[in-house]
N, C-alpha and C positions, 0 to 999 in steps of 0.2 A: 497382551493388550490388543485389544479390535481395533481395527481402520476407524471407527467411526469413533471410538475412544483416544486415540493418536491427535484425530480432526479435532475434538472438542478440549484437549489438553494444550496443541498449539490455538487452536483458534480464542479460547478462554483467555489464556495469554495478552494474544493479542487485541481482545477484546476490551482487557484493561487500561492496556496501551492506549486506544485509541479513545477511550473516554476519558482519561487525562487530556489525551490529546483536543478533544472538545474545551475542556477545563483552560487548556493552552489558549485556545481560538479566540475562548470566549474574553480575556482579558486580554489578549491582544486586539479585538474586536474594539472592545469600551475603551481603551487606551488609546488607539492610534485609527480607529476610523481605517473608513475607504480615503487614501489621502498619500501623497508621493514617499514618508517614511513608511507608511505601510511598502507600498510600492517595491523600494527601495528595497526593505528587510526581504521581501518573499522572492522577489528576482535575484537577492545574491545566494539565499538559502535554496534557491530552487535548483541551484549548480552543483553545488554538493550534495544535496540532498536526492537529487538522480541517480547518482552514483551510488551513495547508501541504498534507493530501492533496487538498482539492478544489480549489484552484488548481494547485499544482505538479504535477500527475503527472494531468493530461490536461485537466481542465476548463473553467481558463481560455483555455485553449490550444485547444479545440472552436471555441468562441466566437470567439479572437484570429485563430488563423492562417487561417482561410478568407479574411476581409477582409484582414489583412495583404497575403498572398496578390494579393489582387484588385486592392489598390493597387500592389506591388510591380507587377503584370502591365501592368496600365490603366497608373499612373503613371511609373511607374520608381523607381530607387532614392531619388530626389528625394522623390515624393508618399508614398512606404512613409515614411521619414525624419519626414516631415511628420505623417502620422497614428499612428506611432509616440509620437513625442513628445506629442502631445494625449494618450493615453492615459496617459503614465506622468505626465504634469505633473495631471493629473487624478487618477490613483490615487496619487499619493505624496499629495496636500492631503489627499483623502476619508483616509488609514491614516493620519496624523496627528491629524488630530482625532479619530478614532475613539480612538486609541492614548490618546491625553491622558483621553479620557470616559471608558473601561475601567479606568484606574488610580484615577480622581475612584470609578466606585460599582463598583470588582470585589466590596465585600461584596455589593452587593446580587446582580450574577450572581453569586457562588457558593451562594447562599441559595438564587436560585429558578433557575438556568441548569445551571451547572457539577455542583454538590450538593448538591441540595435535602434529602436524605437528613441532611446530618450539621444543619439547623436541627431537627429534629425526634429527634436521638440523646440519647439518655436512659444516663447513666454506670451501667456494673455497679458494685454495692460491693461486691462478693465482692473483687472485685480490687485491694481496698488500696490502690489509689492508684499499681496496679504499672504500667499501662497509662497512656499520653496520652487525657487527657479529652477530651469531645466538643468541648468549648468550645475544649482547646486544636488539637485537629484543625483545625476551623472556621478560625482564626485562624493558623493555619501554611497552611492550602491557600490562602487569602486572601495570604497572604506572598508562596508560592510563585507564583502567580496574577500578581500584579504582578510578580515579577523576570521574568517566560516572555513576557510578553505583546505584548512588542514582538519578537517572533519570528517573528510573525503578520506584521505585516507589512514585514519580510522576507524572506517565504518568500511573499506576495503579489506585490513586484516581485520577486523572482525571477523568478517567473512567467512575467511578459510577456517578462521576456528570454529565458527557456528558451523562449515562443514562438516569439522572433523564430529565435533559433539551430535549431529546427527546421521553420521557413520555407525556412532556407535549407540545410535538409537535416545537421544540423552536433548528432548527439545523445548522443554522450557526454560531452559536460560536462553534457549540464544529467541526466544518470542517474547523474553519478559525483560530480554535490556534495551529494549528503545523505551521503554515506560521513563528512562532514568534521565531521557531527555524532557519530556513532559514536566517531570518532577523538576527538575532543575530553572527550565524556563517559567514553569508558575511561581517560582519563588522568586524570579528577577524581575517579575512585570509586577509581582505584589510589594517586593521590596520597591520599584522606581514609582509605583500609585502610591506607597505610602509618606514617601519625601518627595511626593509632586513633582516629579522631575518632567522637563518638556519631552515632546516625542519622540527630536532628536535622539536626546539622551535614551531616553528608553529604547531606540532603537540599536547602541550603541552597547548597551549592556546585556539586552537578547544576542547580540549577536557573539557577544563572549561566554555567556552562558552554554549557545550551542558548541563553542570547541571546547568548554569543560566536560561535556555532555557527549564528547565524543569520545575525550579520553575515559570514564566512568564508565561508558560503556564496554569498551573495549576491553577494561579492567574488569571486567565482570567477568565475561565469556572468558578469558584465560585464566580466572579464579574457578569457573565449572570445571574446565578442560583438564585441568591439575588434577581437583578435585577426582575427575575419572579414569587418572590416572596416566595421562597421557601429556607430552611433552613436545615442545618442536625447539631447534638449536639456531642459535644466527650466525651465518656461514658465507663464506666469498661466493658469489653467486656463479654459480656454473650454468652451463647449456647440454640439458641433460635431455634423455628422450624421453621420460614424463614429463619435463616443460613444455617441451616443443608438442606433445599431443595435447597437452592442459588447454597451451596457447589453439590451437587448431581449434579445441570444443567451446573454449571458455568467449571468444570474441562475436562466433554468433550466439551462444548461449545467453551474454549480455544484453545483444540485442532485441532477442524475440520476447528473453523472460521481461527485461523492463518496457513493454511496447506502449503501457500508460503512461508512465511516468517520458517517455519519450516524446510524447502526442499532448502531454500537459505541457513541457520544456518547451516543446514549440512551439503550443498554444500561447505560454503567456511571452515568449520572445516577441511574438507577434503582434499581442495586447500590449507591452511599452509604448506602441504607439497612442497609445489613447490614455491620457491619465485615470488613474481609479481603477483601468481594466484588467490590471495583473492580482491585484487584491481581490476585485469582486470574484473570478476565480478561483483563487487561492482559499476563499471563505465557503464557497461555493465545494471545493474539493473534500473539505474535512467529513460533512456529512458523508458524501457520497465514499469516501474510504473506510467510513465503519465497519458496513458490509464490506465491502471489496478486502479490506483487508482480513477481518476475522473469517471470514471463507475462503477467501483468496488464497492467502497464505500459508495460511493450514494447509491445502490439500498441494499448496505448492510445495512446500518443507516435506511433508508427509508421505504423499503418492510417492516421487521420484525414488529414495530407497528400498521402497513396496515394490513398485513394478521390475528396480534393477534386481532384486533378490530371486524374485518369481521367475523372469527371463533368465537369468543366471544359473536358475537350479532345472530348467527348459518345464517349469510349470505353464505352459500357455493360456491354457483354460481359467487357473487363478489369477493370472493378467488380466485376460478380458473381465471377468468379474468384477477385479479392483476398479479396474478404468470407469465400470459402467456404473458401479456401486459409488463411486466418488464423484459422476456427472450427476447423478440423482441427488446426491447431496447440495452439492452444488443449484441444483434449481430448485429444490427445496427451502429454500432462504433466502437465494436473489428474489426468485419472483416478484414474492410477496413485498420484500425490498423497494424492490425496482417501482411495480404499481405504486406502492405511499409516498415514494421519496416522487413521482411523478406529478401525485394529485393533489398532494398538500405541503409542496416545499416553501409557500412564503410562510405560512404558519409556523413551519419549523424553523428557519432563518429566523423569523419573529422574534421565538421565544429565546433561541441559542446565541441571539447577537445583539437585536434592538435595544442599545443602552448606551448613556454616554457618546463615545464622538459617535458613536453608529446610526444613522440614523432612518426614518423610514421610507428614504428616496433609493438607501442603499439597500433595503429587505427586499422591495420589489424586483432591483437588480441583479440580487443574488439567487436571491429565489429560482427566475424564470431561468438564469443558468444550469440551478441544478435538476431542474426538469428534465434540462434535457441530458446533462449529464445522466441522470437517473435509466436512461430509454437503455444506455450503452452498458448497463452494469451485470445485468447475466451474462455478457457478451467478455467481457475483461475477465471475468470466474473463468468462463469456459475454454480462455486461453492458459491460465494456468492449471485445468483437466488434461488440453489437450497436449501442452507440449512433454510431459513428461514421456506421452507415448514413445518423440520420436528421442530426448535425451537419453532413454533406460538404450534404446540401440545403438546408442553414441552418432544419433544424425542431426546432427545441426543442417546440413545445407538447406533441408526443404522446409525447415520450418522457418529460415532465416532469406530465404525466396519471399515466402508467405508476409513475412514484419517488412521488409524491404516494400512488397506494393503498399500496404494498408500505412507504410509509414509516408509512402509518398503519395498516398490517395489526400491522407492528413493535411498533408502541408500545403498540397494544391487548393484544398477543400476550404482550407482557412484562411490561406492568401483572400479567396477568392468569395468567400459566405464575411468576412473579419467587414469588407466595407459595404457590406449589404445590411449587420445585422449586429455589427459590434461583436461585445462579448459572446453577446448567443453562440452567433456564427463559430465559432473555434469549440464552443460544447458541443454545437451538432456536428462540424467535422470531424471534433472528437470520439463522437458516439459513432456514428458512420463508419470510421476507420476502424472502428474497436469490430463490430459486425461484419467488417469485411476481412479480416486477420483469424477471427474464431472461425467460421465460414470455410476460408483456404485450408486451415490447418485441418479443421475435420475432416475436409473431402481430400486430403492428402493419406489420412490416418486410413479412410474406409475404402478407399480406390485400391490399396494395397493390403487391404484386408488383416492390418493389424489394429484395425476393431469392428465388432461382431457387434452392433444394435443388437440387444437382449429384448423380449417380452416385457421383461418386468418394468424394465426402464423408460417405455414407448407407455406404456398402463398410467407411471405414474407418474411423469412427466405433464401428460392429460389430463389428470384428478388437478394437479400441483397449479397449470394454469387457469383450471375450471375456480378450486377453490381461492386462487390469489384475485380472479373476475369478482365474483360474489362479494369478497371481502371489499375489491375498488369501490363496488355500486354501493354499500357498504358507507365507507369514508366520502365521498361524494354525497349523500344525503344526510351524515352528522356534518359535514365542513361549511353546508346551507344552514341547518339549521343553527348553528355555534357562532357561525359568522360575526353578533353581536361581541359573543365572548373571545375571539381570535382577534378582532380589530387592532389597531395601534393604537390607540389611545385608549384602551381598556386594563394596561397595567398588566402585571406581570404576575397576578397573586389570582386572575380570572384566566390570562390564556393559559397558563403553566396547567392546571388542570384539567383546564378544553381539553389542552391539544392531550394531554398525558390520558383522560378518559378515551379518545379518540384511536390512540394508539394501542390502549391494553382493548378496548372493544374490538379493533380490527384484527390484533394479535389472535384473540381468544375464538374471531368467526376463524379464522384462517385454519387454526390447529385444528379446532373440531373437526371442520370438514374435512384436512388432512386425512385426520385420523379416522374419522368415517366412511371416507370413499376409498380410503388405502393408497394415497400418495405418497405416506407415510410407511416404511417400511415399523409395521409395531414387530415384528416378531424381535429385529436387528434392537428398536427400542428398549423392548422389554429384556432382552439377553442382559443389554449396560447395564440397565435399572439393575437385573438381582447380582449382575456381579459386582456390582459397588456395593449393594448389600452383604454380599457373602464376606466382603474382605473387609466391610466395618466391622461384623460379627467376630471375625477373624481377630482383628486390632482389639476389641472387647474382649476375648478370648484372651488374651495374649499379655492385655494390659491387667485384668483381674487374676492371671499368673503369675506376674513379677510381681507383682502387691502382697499377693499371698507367701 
């Protein structure tokens, strides 16, 4: 299987995911507004839910599968087996105890962790008592907080097993169980709209949903991992020397793999202070994670294996290749991304949210966040290109230098934009910091010369921004002209195909000239193209023999 068929097997995946996960949004959107239980729901799931991004979806697995790996190779399936189990008998004690202390003082983290913002909210009295007071805000994300929290870690040992299964090269299960959260939370918000239940309540049964949705998950990936034949034991935790190197790689590998999800957590720590402002984000994120995740992620899961196999065999040459051949991909998809999600995100808010308690003082708000969100999004891809470089050498320290500034450029940036500019302010500190983390980590990668800028990638790179420009100028003179048919009060049977025409036109300028100025690698294309064909041929073959 090709690198670029690896990318489009995890990224497809994840792709589904993330359109459920729209599916999610958008009924939690109509159900609960920009409003304190929204609030509420997204500030306690935002704690857990960090956790799930920096283990599940590349980090722990930086860390895990190189030694994995090493022992599978050195030992065989026996000593992989072996240090397998020390890991997960070890990380199941440590998520226990922590599990139990987190439910003993979550007031205390929601106070000074989670949101800090609502110990310090002062009730409006204009508002009669129409609104959920500060106190009871406090006291419901503290609720919520404890039903979510054991989510955490199951979607920590997930982890290891999504490691092990992409050890052995095996990655659509561990890209296609977070869809089962999507699925489970559509049916709780359909089920609580269907018996009108108030938002409390709805707030109260999403957040049991996500710890069913935890364990389902988690039941999945150990149902592949079986499946491929492979097993791990629960054992008295010992202190062994792949722990202790696990632990060495695994706590900045946390840190640098999850640096969005880190810069979001703070972001909306920081928006508690402003009612509405954790949600308008929160709603603001889903779009802009479509992209980030279906490219993201893939080439996060995917490369790291790739390049530890190549270094490991002292391939060098097909390192640089991979690296270079995976950054083109990579800007092949943001770009264009990035330019639409920039120039026409209230139209998309519009269509994705405006309904029910949503309404169109909050599209304008979310909107101009994901704008700016939108600036930072090649920028987040290009950290998960660049750190594989330095995890395949087993180097944490310099890439976890590089997340350390960019995470406290962040925090300064948003402290300090949060009272200039509200919500904006913490998207553009967030996009800023994201630019200045890609940025360190390259010039750490190229200063020591484990990577070589290739011709081809400098060519198409070029074409990639030329034709993603064209396309902007493009969607900027349909967005004038449609403006009628985008409006808000135009209904949802006129903008749905505005904006849906708008989309496949931009789509369709974009590709062409891709493909015509060669931003597009077609040779790479058309290879997939016939070998999906050879191997349906192959299945027709194969299936009109057993028949006969």
């Amino acid at each position: 299987m090709s690198l670029f068929s690896k990318f489009a097997t995890v990224g497809g995946a994840t792709l589904v995911s993330r359109i459920f996960g729209f599916a999610r949004e958008m009924l939690m959107a109509s159900a609960l507004g920009v409003g304190p239980v929204a609030d509420a729901f997204n500030l306690a799931f935002r704690f857990p839910n960090l956790f799930r991004r920096l283990f599940a979806e590349g980090a722990f697995n930086a860390a895990f599968i190189p030694l994995f790996a090493r022992s599978l190779e050195d030992e065989g399936e026996v000593g992989a087996r072996r240090f397998a189990s020390e890991i997960f008998s070890t990380l199941f004690t440590v998520l226990v105890v922590l599990t139990i202390l987190a439910l003993i003082f979550m007031p205390f983290l929601v106070k000074t962790i989670i949101a800090p913002g609502l110990s310090v909210c002062v009730d409006d009295p204009s508002t009669g008592g129409k609104v959920i007071s500060c106190a009871a805000r406090y006291d419901i994300t503290i609720a919520f907080s404890r039903i979510m929290f054991p989510y955490l870690a199951c979607m920590s040992m997930m982890a290891m097993v999504c490691g092990i299964l992409n050890a052995f090269r095996r990655f659509f299960a561990a890209a296609a169980a977070p869809t089962l959260l999507n699925f489970i939370l559509i049916g709780v918000i359909g089920y609580a709209l269907h018996i009108h239940a108030d938002k409390q309540t709805i707030g109260f049964l999403m957040s049991w949903g996500v710890l069913i949705a935890g364990f389902a998950q988690l039941s999945m990936v150990v149902v592949a991992m079986r499946i491929a034949g492979f097993g791990v034991a629960l054992k008295r935790p010992r202190w062994t020397k792949g722990l202790k190197r696990l632990l060495v790689l695994a706590g900045p590998a946390a840190l640098i793999g999850g640096i969005t999800q880190i810069n979001l957590f703070v972001g909306q720590a920081i928006a508690s202070f402003k009612p509405g402002a954790v949600s308008i984000l929160q709603y603001a994120d889903r779009p802009y994670q479509l992209p980030l995740g279906m490219v993201g992620v893939a080439i996060g899961v995917v490369l790291l294996p790739e390049l530890s196999r190549a270094l490991k065999a002292g391939h060098l040459r097909e390192a640089q290749h991979t690296q270079n051949r995976s950054l083109e991909f990579a800007l092949f998809l943001t770009i264009p991304a990035a330019v639409a999600l920039f120039i026409i995100p209230e139209p998309i808010i519009r269509v994705i949210y405006e309904r029910g308690q949503f309404h169109p003082a909050a599209t304008i708000a979310v909107g101009s966040v994901l704008g700016l969100y939108a600036l930072g999004l090649p920028a987040f891809v290009m950290i998960k290109v660049f750190s594989p470089g330095f995890f395949a050498r087993e180097d944490t320290k310099t890439p976890m230098v590089a997340t350390l500034i960019s995470a406290g450029a962040n925090i300064v940036l948003s402290l300090g934009l949060f009272w200039l500019l509200a919500e904006r302010g913490i998207a553009l500190a967030t996009t800023i910091a994201g630019w200045l983390n890609a940025g360190l980590l390259f010039a750490g990668l190229y200063r020591r010369g484990l990577w070589e800028v290739d011709h081809a990638l400098l060519k198409r790179a070029g074409f990639v921004c030329l034709s993603a420009a064209v396309m902007g100028g493009a969607l900027l003179y349909a967005l004038h002209g449609l403006s009628p048919w985008l409006a808000s009060g135009a209904g949802l049977e006129r903008q749905l195909p505005a904006l849906g025409g708008m989309v496949l036109g931009a789509m369709a300028i974009y590709f062409v000239l891709a493909f015509a100025t060669g931003a597009a690698d077609r040779t790479m294309f058309l290879t997939v193209v016939r070998r999906r064909r050879r191997a349906e041929a192959a299945k027709t073959v194969a299936s009109e023999d057993t028949t006969s």
